[in-house]
Every structure is written in structure tokens, then in C-alpha cells.
C-alpha positions, 0 to 999 in steps of 0.5 A, a space after each residue: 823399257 830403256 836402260 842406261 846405266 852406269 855400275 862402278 867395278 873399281 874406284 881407287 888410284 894407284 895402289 888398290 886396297 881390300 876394298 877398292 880395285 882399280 878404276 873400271 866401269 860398266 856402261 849399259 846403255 839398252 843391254 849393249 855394254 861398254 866397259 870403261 878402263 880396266 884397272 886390276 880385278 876388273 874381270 873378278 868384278 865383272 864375274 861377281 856381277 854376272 856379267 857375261 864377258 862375251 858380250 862386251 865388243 868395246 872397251 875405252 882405255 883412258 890412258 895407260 897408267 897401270 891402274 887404269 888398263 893392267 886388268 886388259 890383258 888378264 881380261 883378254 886372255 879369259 875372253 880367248 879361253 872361254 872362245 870367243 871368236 867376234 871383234 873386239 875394239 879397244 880404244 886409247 889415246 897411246 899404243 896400247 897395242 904395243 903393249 899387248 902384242 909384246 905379251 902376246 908374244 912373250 906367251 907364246 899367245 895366238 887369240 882366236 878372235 880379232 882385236 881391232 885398236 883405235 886411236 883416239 887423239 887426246 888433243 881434240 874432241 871427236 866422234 870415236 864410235 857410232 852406231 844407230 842408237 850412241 855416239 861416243 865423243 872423245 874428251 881431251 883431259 891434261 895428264 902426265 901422258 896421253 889421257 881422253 876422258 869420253 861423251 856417251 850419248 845416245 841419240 834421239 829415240 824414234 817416235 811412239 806409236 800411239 796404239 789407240 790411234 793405230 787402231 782407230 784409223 786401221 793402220 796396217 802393221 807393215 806401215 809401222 815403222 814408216 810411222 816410227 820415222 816421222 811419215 804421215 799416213 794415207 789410208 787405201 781410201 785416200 784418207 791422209 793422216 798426219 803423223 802427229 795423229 799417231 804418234 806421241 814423243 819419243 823417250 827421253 835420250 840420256 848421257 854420260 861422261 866419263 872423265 879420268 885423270 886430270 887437272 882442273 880443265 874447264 875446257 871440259 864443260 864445253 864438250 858435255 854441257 848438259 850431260 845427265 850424269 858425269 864421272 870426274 876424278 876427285 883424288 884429292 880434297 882441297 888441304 891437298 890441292 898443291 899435291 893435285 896441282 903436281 900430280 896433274 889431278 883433281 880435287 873434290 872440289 874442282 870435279 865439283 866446279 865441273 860439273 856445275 860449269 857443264 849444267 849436269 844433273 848429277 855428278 859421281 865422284 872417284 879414283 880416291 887416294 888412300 889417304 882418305 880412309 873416310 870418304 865423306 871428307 870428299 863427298 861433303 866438299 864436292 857437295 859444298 859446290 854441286 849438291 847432287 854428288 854421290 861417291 862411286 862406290 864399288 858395286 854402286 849401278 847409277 840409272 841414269 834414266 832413273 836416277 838413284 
């Protein structure tokens, strides 16, 4: 059984309301978590979903205006309390470094694990984390300072074995995993087997975009072209598409013309202004181009293999 899903912490711009903290995200991809930014509240969300804070090693900053990382350092500082002593990595397009050595200094704070920072180039796309399972690629957004939405994707699973063909043929367990990685068999007889005899498709491969602040850019599309699921701002609706414009954000109707561009399957839709106390004013505008839109609702868990 997989999982890839994607539950929404937070989801307002500026200003966080009784109702909607500031932008964060949890991304589990098969029980390996990512959060993504970490806006006010973000660790009370966490908390209030169970989520074992421990267990995340990485966490992706979109850019440093305040609703999208003052939560890190409160975070930081739990995760020190509780004693943890592995890695943690944090990855941004500008120093938040800086930012959290001058409260550490400040505090008089010595953690007792490792923070190991990357910075991510907000001008090209690139690979910023790998591992066997997931690539993480970098998306270059236009913001009023350095802003990187990013590309989860995960890689092409191995194949299945085929337990009634295993079976049949006697194939040993200490061969299994060969089998997995695509090789024929020969049995201790001299019988050779073709791999397609014993295997059936790998799963499907899923995955996600999550794309911050920023004006309309198609440039986007070529980064996630096809992507399962994809997040992008929609802080306006299009009576205030000039506000968009200067503010260097995004309408509903233009996080819509993205995802329609990139060929998603389906498209969540946030960083809502206040001024939106009904949020279906963007839902329906967005769904006007892209009719597979949903709002990201606090607490909403999108299953991106099994969508909602």
C-alpha cells in the first residue's frame, strides 16, 4: 500500500485569521515526511494532526516573507526541547540561515542537533533533493524577493512480483529482489525464465507542485507538465487582478490557466486574502478554466493516489 498525499496546515496571506494560519503543508510521500514552508501555527497544526515532529528531516522555505517561515524558529526550538539529535535540512532561495543564527544568538541558544541549510537558486530549475524513492526540483517563481515554488516527484517504483508465477517456477527468495529490478531467471536446472513471466507493472508514480507566491508565469507549466496534483496561490479573484499585478501574486483565474497549461490532473488553490470571506468567489473562477479545482482548506488531506 502507497501513500502520497498532501495535508494542508495553513492557507491565508499576510495577516492569519481564527480560521486560517499561515501557509504550511505536509507532504507524505510512503510515511516520509516533507513540510512545506512553515507560516505561524504550523507546529500547533502539526501537533493537533498527531504528527510526530521528530520525524520530519526536511523542510522547503519558499521564500522569506513572514507568513511563510516565522513559524520555522518556534518549530526549531520544539524540536530541540523534545531532543532531537539527527539532521535537519532546510532548503530556500535566500539566508534564512542568517535569520535563525541571529536568534540563536540572541537566546543565548545551542541546539543539539545539526542544521544543515541548501540554497536553492531561484533563477533556474534543479534537482535540490534525491533520494531512492523522490526527486525534488526547484521552480523558479517572480516575487518581490527570492521565491521557489518546488516539483515532487517520485520515481518509477520497482516491478511486482507475480506470487503465482514465483511459485510455479520455484523461484528461491534470495533471487527476489533481482527479479524486482528487471532480471530474468535461470532455475538450478538450466530453465531460463523471462523476467515478464514473473512480474506484473510497477505501481503508478505520482506527484506534486507546490507553487507559492507569484505573478502569472507560464514559464511554470514546462517545469511540471503532467503533474498529479498541483498547488498554486490564488490571493486575488480577477476584480482585483491590478492588486495581483503590483503585488506580484496571482488570481484564481490565472492559478487556473496553469494548471490547464501543465495538463494537471488536478488543481488546490490558497494563500487567500481576507478580503474573501467566502471563498467560493475564487473556487468558482478558478473552476471556470480548470474544473478539477478544490480550495485548500485547513485540515483538507489531498490522496494523490487516491484522489479525493
Amino acid at each position: 500500500m502507497t501513500k502520497f498525499s498532501v495535508l494542508i496546515l495553513g492557507n491565508a496571506s499576510a495577516a492569519p485569521t481564527l480560521k486560517r494560519n499561515h501557509t504550511s503543508q505536509l507532504i507524505n510521500i510512503n510515511e516520509q515526511y516533507y513540510l512545506m514552508d512553515c507560516g505561524e501555527g504550523t507546529q500547533l497544526k502539526l501537533r493537533e494532526h498527531k504528527i510526530k515532529l521528530q520525524r520530519i528531516n526536511h523542510i522547503f522555505i519558499s521564500h522569506l516573507h513572514g507568513d511563510h517561515y516565522l513559524g520555522l524558529i518556534g518549530l526549531i526550538q520544539t524540536m530541540h526541547l523534545l531532543g532531537r539529535t539527527t539532521d535537519l535540512m532546510i532548503y530556500c532561495p535566500s539566508d534564512i540561515e542568517e535569520v535563525i543564527n541571529v536568534h540563536l544568538k540572541v537566546s543565548e541558544s545551542q541546539l543539539k542537533y545539526p542544521i544543515i541549510y541548501k540554497r536553492v537558486n531561484h533563477k533556474k530549475s534543479e534537482i535540490v533533493f534525491e533520494n531512492d524513492k523522490v526527486e525534488v526540483i526547484s521552480i523558479p517563481l517572480k516575487h518581490k524577493i527570492p521565491c521557489s515554488g518546488y516539483f515532487f516527484k517520485e520515481k518509477q517504483k520497482p516491478l511486482r512480483i507475480n506470487p503465482k508465477a514465483i511459485k510455479r517456477y520455484e523461484v528461491p527468495k534470495y533471487q527476489i529482489n533481482k527479479i524486482k529490478i528487471g532480471e530474468d531467471y535461470t532455475s538450478s536446472d538450466g530453465v531460463f525464465i523471462k523476467n515478464s513471466k514473473l512480474t506484473m507493472d510497477p505501481l503508478p508514480s505520482f506527484s506534486y507542485a507546490f507553487c507559492s507566491d507569484t505573478k502569472y508565469l507560464e514559464e511554470i507549466a514546462t517545469v511540471i507538465n503532467g503533474v498529479d496534483l498541483l498547488y498554486h496561490e490564488a490571493t486575488f479573484a480577477e476584480e482585483h487582478a491590478d492588486r495581483a499585478k503590483k503585488t506580484l501574486h496571482s488570481t484564481a483565474k490565472q492559478a487556473a490557466k496553469i494548471a490547464l497549461i501543465s495538463n494537471a490532473k488536478k488543481l488546490i488553490i490558497g494563500h487567500f486574502s481576507n478580503r474573501y470571506p467566502d471563498l467560493n468567489v475564487l473556487l468558482n473562477e478558478a473552476k471556470s478554466v480548470f474544473i478539477n479545482t478544490e480550495l485548500a482548506v485547513q485540515g483538507n488531506e489531498f490522496e494523490v493516489s487516491n484522489p479525493q
